[in-house]
Residue frames as qw, qx, qy, qz and C-alpha x, y, z in Angstrom:
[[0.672, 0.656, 0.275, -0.207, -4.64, 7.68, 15.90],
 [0.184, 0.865, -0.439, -0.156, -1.46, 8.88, 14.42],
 [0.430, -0.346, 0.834, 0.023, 0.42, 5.92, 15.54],
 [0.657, 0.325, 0.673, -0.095, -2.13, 3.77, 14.06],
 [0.485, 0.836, 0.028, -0.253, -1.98, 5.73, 10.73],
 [0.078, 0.740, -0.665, -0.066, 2.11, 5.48, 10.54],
 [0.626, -0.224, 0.745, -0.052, 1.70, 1.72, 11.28],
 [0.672, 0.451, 0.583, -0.075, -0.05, 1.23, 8.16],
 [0.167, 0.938, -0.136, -0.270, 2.02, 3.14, 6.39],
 [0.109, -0.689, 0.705, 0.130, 4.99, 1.80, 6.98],
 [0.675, 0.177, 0.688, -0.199, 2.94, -1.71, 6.49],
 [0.656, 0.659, 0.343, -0.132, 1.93, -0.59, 2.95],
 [0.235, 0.878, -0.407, -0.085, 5.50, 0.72, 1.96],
 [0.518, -0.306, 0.799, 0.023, 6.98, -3.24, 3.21],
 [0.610, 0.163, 0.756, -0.171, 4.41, -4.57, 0.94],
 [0.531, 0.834, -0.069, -0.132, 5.08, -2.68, -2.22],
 [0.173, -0.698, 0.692, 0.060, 8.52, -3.35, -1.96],
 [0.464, -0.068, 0.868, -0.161, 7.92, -6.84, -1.94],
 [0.614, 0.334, 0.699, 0.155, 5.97, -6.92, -4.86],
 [0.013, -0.742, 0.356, 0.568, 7.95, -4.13, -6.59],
 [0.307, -0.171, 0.870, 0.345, 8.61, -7.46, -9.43],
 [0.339, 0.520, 0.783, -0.033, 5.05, -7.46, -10.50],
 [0.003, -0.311, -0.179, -0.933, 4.66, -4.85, -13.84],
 [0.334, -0.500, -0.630, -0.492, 1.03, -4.37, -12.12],
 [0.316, -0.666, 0.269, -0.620, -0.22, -1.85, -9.49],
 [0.214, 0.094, -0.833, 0.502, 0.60, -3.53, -5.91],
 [0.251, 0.347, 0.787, -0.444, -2.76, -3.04, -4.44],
 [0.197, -0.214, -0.382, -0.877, -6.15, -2.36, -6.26],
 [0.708, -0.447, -0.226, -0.498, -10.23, -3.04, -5.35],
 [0.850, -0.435, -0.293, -0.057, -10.41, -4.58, -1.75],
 [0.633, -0.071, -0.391, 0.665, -7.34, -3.01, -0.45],
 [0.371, -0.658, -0.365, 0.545, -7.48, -0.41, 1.83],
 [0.390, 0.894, 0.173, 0.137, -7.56, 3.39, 0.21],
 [0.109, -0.893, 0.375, 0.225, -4.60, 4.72, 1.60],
 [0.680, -0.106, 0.656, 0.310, -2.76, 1.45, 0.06],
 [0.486, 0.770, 0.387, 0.143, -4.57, 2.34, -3.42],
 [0.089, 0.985, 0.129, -0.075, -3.74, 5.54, -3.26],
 [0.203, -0.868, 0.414, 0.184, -0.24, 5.82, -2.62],
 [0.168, -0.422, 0.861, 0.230, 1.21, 2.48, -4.27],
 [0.491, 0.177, 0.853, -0.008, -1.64, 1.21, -6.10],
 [0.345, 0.421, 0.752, 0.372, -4.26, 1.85, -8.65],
 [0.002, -0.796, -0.578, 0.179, -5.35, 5.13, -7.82]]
């Protein structure tokens, strides 16, 4: 479970990065909460 938790982490910390250019939150509705939460709208 852990693994699986750190994958998506590390998944959701590639993909902020990557759209680090955009003035606008990196993830919002329909993305996963931990995405929200940490790098998005929440």
């Amino acid at each position: 479970m852990v693994a699986r938790w750190w994958g998506l982490f590390k998944d959701v910390g590639t993909q902020a990065k990557a759209k680090s250019h955009i003035a606008a939150p990196a993830f919002g509705p329909g993305d996963y909460m931990l995405y929200r939460s940490h790098y998005g709208d929440l």
